[in-house]
C-alpha positions as CSV (number, residue, x, y, z in Angstrom):
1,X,-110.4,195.4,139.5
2,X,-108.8,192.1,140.7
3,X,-104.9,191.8,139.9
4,X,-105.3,188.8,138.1
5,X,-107.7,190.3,135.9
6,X,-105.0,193.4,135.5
7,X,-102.6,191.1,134.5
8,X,-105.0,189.2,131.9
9,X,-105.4,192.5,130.1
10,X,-102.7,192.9,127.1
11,X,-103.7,196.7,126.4
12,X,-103.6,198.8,129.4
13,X,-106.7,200.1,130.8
14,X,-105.9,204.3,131.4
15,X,-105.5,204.1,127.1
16,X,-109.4,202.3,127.4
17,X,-110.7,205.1,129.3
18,X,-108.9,207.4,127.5
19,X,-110.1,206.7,124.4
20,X,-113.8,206.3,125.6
21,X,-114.0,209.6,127.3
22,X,-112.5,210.9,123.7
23,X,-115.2,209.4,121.9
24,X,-118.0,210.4,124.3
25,X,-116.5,214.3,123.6
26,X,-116.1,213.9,119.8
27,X,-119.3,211.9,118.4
28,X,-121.5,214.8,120.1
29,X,-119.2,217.8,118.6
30,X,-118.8,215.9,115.3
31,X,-122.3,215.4,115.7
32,X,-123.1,219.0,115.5
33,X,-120.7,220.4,113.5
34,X,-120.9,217.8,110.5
35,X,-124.1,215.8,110.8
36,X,-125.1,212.0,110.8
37,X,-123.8,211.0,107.6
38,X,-120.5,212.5,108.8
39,X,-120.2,208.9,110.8
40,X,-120.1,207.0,107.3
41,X,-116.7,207.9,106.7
42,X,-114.3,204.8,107.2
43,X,-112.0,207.5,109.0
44,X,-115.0,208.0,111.5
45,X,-116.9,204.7,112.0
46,X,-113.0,203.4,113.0
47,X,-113.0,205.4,116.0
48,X,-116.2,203.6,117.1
49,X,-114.6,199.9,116.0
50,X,-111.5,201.0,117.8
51,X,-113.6,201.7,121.2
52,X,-114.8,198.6,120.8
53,X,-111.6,197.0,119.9
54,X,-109.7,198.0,122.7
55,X,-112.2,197.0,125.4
56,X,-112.4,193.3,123.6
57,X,-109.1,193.5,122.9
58,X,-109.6,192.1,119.2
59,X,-107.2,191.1,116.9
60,X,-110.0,191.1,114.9
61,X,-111.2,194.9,115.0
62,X,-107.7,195.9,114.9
63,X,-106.6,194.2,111.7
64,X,-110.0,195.1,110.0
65,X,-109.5,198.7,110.8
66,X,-105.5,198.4,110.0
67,X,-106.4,197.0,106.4
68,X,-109.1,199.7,105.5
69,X,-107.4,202.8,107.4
70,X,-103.3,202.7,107.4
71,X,-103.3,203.8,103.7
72,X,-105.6,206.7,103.8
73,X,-104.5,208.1,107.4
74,X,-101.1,207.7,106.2
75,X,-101.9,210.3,103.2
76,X,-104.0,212.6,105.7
77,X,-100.3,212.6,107.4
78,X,-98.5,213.2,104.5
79,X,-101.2,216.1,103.3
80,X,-101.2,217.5,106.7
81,X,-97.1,217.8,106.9
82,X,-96.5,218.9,103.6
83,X,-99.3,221.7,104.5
84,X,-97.7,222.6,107.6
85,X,-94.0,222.7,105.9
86,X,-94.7,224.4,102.5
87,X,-98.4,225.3,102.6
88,X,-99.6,223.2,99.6
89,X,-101.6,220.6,99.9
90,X,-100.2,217.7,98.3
91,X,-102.8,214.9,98.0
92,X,-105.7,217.0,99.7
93,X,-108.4,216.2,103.0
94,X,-106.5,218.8,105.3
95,X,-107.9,222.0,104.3
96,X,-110.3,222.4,106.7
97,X,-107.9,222.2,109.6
98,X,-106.6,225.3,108.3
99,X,-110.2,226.9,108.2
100,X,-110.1,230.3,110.6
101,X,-113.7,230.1,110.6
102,X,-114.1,226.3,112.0
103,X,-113.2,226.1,115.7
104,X,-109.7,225.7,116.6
105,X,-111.7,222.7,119.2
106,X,-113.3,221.0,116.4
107,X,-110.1,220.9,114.5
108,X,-108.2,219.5,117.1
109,X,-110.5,216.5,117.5
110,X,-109.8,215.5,113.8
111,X,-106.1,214.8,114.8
112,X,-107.2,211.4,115.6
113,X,-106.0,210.5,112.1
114,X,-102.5,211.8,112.8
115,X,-102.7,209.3,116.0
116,X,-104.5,206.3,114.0
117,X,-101.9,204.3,112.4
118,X,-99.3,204.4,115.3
119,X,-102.5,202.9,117.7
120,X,-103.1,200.5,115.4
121,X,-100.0,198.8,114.5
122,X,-98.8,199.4,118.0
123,X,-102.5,197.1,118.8
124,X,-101.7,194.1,116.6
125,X,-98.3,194.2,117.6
126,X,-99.5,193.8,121.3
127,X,-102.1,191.2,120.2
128,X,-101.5,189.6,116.9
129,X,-102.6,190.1,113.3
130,X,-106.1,188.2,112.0
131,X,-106.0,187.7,108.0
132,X,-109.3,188.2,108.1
133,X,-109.6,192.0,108.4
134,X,-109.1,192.9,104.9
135,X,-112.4,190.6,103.7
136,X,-114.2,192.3,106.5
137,X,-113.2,195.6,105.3
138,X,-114.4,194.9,101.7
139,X,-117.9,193.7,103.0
140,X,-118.1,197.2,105.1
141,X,-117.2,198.9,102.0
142,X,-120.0,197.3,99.6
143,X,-122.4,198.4,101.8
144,X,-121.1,201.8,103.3
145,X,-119.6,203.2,100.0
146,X,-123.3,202.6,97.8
147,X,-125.1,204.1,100.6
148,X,-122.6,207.4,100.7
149,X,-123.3,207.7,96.3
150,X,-127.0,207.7,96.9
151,X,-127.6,209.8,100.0
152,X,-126.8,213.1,100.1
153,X,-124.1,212.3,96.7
154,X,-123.2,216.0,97.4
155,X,-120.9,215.5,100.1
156,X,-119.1,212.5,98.2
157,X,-118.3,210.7,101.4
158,X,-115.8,208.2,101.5
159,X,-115.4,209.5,97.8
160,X,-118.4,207.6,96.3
161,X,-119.2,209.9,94.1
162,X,-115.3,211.2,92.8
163,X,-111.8,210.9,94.4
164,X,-110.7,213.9,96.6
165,X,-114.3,215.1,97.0
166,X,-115.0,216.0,93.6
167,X,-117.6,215.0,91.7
168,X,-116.3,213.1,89.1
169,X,-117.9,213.1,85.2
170,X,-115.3,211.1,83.2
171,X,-117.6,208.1,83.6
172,X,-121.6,207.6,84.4
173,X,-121.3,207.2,87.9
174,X,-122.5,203.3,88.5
175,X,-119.7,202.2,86.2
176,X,-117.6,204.4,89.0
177,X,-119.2,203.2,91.9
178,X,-118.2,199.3,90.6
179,X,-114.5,200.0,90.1
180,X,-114.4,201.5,93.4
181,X,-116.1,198.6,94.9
182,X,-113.9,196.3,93.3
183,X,-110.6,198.6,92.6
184,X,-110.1,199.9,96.5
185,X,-110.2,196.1,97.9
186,X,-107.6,194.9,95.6
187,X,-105.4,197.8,95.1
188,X,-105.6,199.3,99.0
189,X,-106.9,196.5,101.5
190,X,-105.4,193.6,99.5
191,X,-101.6,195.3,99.4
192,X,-102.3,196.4,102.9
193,X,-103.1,192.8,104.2
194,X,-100.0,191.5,102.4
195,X,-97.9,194.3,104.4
196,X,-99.6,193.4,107.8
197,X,-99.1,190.0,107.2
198,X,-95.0,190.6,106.2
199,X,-95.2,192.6,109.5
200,X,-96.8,190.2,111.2
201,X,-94.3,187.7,111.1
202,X,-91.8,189.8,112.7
203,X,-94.2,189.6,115.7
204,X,-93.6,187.4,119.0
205,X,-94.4,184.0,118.0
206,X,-97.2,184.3,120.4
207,X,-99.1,187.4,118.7
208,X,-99.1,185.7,115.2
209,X,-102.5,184.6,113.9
Protein backbone atom coordinates (compact mmCIF):
# COMPACT_ATOMS: atom_id res chain seq x y z
CA UNK A 1 0.00 0.00 0.00
CA UNK A 2 1.45 3.42 -0.93
CA UNK A 3 2.56 5.60 2.21
CA UNK A 4 0.54 8.32 1.31
CA UNK A 5 -2.40 6.24 1.33
CA UNK A 6 -1.08 4.86 4.95
CA UNK A 7 -1.04 8.05 6.11
CA UNK A 8 -4.69 9.09 4.68
CA UNK A 9 -6.11 6.23 6.75
CA UNK A 10 -7.36 7.60 10.31
CA UNK A 11 -8.09 3.87 11.65
CA UNK A 12 -5.28 1.65 11.36
CA UNK A 13 -5.41 -1.13 9.00
CA UNK A 14 -4.06 -4.57 11.28
CA UNK A 15 -7.61 -3.48 13.48
CA UNK A 16 -9.40 -3.77 9.64
CA UNK A 17 -8.03 -7.12 9.08
CA UNK A 18 -8.54 -7.98 12.32
CA UNK A 19 -11.87 -7.46 12.53
CA UNK A 20 -12.69 -8.98 9.02
CA UNK A 21 -10.97 -12.31 9.60
CA UNK A 22 -13.27 -12.14 13.00
CA UNK A 23 -16.31 -11.80 11.12
CA UNK A 24 -15.36 -14.36 8.39
CA UNK A 25 -14.90 -17.00 11.66
CA UNK A 26 -18.03 -15.85 13.57
CA UNK A 27 -21.02 -15.39 10.85
CA UNK A 28 -20.30 -19.19 9.80
CA UNK A 29 -20.22 -20.49 13.64
CA UNK A 30 -23.07 -18.21 14.60
CA UNK A 31 -24.44 -19.40 11.45
CA UNK A 32 -24.63 -22.93 12.64
CA UNK A 33 -25.10 -22.70 16.10
CA UNK A 34 -28.12 -20.05 16.09
CA UNK A 35 -29.55 -19.84 12.56
CA UNK A 36 -30.37 -16.96 10.08
CA UNK A 37 -32.69 -15.00 12.12
CA UNK A 38 -29.94 -14.97 14.71
CA UNK A 39 -28.35 -11.98 12.29
CA UNK A 40 -31.52 -9.76 13.12
CA UNK A 41 -30.39 -8.95 16.32
CA UNK A 42 -29.11 -5.13 16.49
CA UNK A 43 -26.14 -6.80 18.62
CA UNK A 44 -25.36 -8.97 15.50
CA UNK A 45 -26.18 -7.02 12.19
CA UNK A 46 -23.60 -4.22 14.10
CA UNK A 47 -20.78 -6.39 13.66
CA UNK A 48 -21.55 -6.45 9.89
CA UNK A 49 -22.09 -2.34 9.82
CA UNK A 50 -18.90 -2.15 11.91
CA UNK A 51 -16.84 -4.24 9.00
CA UNK A 52 -18.08 -2.05 6.86
CA UNK A 53 -17.58 0.96 8.93
CA UNK A 54 -14.06 0.58 9.53
CA UNK A 55 -12.99 -0.11 5.91
CA UNK A 56 -15.08 3.30 4.84
CA UNK A 57 -14.06 4.77 7.71
CA UNK A 58 -17.65 6.27 8.43
CA UNK A 59 -18.68 8.61 10.88
CA UNK A 60 -21.75 7.65 9.64
CA UNK A 61 -21.83 3.76 10.48
CA UNK A 62 -20.16 4.44 13.66
CA UNK A 63 -22.57 6.96 15.19
CA UNK A 64 -25.60 4.83 13.85
CA UNK A 65 -24.31 1.84 15.54
CA UNK A 66 -23.10 4.05 18.74
CA UNK A 67 -26.84 5.40 19.05
CA UNK A 68 -28.62 1.89 18.78
CA UNK A 69 -25.88 -0.33 20.59
CA UNK A 70 -23.93 1.65 23.63
CA UNK A 71 -27.04 1.21 25.86
CA UNK A 72 -27.70 -2.34 25.46
CA UNK A 73 -23.99 -3.61 25.24
CA UNK A 74 -23.35 -1.52 28.20
CA UNK A 75 -26.17 -3.80 30.24
CA UNK A 76 -24.70 -7.11 28.55
CA UNK A 77 -21.44 -5.66 30.57
CA UNK A 78 -23.06 -4.90 33.54
CA UNK A 79 -25.14 -8.56 33.43
CA UNK A 80 -22.06 -10.28 32.53
CA UNK A 81 -19.82 -8.73 35.63
CA UNK A 82 -22.31 -8.85 38.11
CA UNK A 83 -22.56 -12.76 36.95
CA UNK A 84 -19.07 -13.23 37.14
CA UNK A 85 -18.82 -11.46 40.72
CA UNK A 86 -21.86 -12.68 42.56
CA UNK A 87 -23.43 -15.23 40.17
CA UNK A 88 -26.85 -13.52 39.67
CA UNK A 89 -27.86 -12.14 36.87
CA UNK A 90 -28.85 -8.74 37.31
CA UNK A 91 -30.59 -7.46 34.15
CA UNK A 92 -30.31 -10.86 32.10
CA UNK A 93 -28.85 -11.89 28.19
CA UNK A 94 -25.61 -13.59 29.75
CA UNK A 95 -26.85 -16.93 30.67
CA UNK A 96 -25.85 -18.67 27.98
CA UNK A 97 -22.20 -17.85 28.35
CA UNK A 98 -22.36 -19.78 31.38
CA UNK A 99 -24.05 -22.84 29.45
CA UNK A 100 -21.57 -26.14 30.08
CA UNK A 101 -23.31 -27.62 27.21
CA UNK A 102 -22.68 -24.64 24.45
CA UNK A 103 -19.04 -24.58 23.38
CA UNK A 104 -16.66 -22.87 25.37
CA UNK A 105 -15.57 -21.46 21.22
CA UNK A 106 -18.96 -20.28 20.58
CA UNK A 107 -19.18 -18.50 23.79
CA UNK A 108 -16.07 -16.81 23.33
CA UNK A 109 -17.14 -15.27 20.07
CA UNK A 110 -20.09 -13.50 21.80
CA UNK A 111 -17.59 -11.38 23.81
CA UNK A 112 -17.71 -9.00 21.05
CA UNK A 113 -20.33 -7.18 23.12
CA UNK A 114 -17.93 -6.75 26.04
CA UNK A 115 -15.47 -5.17 23.20
CA UNK A 116 -18.38 -3.06 21.35
CA UNK A 117 -18.74 0.16 23.09
CA UNK A 118 -14.91 0.80 23.83
CA UNK A 119 -14.49 0.32 19.54
CA UNK A 120 -17.00 2.48 19.06
CA UNK A 121 -16.55 5.55 21.00
CA UNK A 122 -12.87 5.02 20.56
CA UNK A 123 -14.12 5.28 16.34
CA UNK A 124 -16.01 8.55 16.52
CA UNK A 125 -13.43 9.88 18.68
CA UNK A 126 -10.90 9.15 15.85
CA UNK A 127 -13.34 10.33 13.19
CA UNK A 128 -16.05 12.50 14.43
CA UNK A 129 -19.73 12.14 15.53
CA UNK A 130 -22.74 12.39 12.58
CA UNK A 131 -26.21 13.49 14.27
CA UNK A 132 -27.63 11.51 12.05
CA UNK A 133 -27.10 7.99 13.42
CA UNK A 134 -29.89 7.97 15.82
CA UNK A 135 -32.70 8.65 12.93
CA UNK A 136 -30.97 5.96 11.01
CA UNK A 137 -31.17 3.65 13.81
CA UNK A 138 -34.93 4.27 14.29
CA UNK A 139 -35.62 3.51 10.50
CA UNK A 140 -33.55 0.02 11.06
CA UNK A 141 -35.64 -0.51 13.96
CA UNK A 142 -39.19 -0.07 12.19
CA UNK A 143 -38.32 -2.49 9.87
CA UNK A 144 -36.09 -5.05 11.74
CA UNK A 145 -38.10 -5.16 15.10
CA UNK A 146 -41.83 -5.99 13.11
CA UNK A 147 -40.09 -8.50 11.06
CA UNK A 148 -38.46 -10.28 14.45
CA UNK A 149 -42.64 -10.24 16.13
CA UNK A 150 -43.86 -11.99 13.06
CA UNK A 151 -41.28 -14.56 12.17
CA UNK A 152 -40.48 -17.13 14.32
CA UNK A 153 -42.23 -14.65 17.48
CA UNK A 154 -40.80 -17.63 19.66
CA UNK A 155 -37.35 -16.50 19.80
CA UNK A 156 -38.50 -12.85 20.67
CA UNK A 157 -35.44 -11.35 18.97
CA UNK A 158 -34.52 -8.05 19.60
CA UNK A 159 -37.31 -8.40 22.23
CA UNK A 160 -40.33 -7.89 19.83
CA UNK A 161 -42.41 -9.95 21.28
CA UNK A 162 -41.52 -9.08 25.38
CA UNK A 163 -38.50 -7.45 27.13
CA UNK A 164 -35.73 -9.97 28.36
CA UNK A 165 -36.94 -12.69 26.05
CA UNK A 166 -40.20 -13.34 27.54
CA UNK A 167 -43.22 -13.33 25.95
CA UNK A 168 -45.03 -10.64 27.30
CA UNK A 169 -49.19 -10.86 27.89
CA UNK A 170 -49.93 -7.61 29.86
CA UNK A 171 -50.99 -6.08 26.52
CA UNK A 172 -52.25 -7.58 22.94
CA UNK A 173 -49.06 -7.65 21.35
CA UNK A 174 -49.55 -4.88 18.29
CA UNK A 175 -50.32 -2.27 20.97
CA UNK A 176 -46.60 -3.62 22.28
CA UNK A 177 -44.94 -3.76 19.16
CA UNK A 178 -46.04 0.34 18.70
CA UNK A 179 -44.63 1.44 22.03
CA UNK A 180 -41.55 -0.29 21.33
CA UNK A 181 -41.33 1.27 17.94
CA UNK A 182 -41.96 4.54 19.19
CA UNK A 183 -40.74 4.13 23.13
CA UNK A 184 -36.91 2.64 22.28
CA UNK A 185 -36.14 5.75 19.80
CA UNK A 186 -37.06 8.30 22.21
CA UNK A 187 -36.17 6.86 25.49
CA UNK A 188 -32.69 4.83 24.29
CA UNK A 189 -31.38 6.35 20.72
CA UNK A 190 -32.74 9.85 21.45
CA UNK A 191 -30.79 10.07 25.14
CA UNK A 192 -27.99 8.33 23.53
CA UNK A 193 -27.56 10.93 20.63
CA UNK A 194 -27.79 13.72 23.12
CA UNK A 195 -24.76 11.98 25.15
CA UNK A 196 -22.73 11.42 21.89
CA UNK A 197 -23.37 14.74 20.94
CA UNK A 198 -22.15 16.21 24.79
CA UNK A 199 -19.21 13.95 24.01
CA UNK A 200 -18.68 15.06 20.87
CA UNK A 201 -17.91 18.36 21.68
CA UNK A 202 -15.07 17.42 23.73
CA UNK A 203 -13.62 16.04 20.53
CA UNK A 204 -10.64 17.78 18.33
CA UNK A 205 -12.30 20.56 16.58
CA UNK A 206 -11.52 18.67 13.55
CA UNK A 207 -13.54 15.33 14.38
CA UNK A 208 -16.73 17.30 15.22
CA UNK A 209 -19.65 16.86 12.70
Amino acid sequence: MRADTMTAMRLPLWMKVAWSVWVAVWVPVYWKQYGTQNFLYFCDLGNLFVLAALWLESRLLFSWQAAGLLVFQTLYIIDLTGALLTGRHFIGGTEYLFDPHLSGFVRGLSLFHVVMPALLLWAIWQLGYDRRGWKYQTLVTWVVVPLNYFWRPQFDVNWARGLFLRQQHTVPGLVYLTAYLVVVPLAVYWPTHKMLQWWARRLPSQNRS
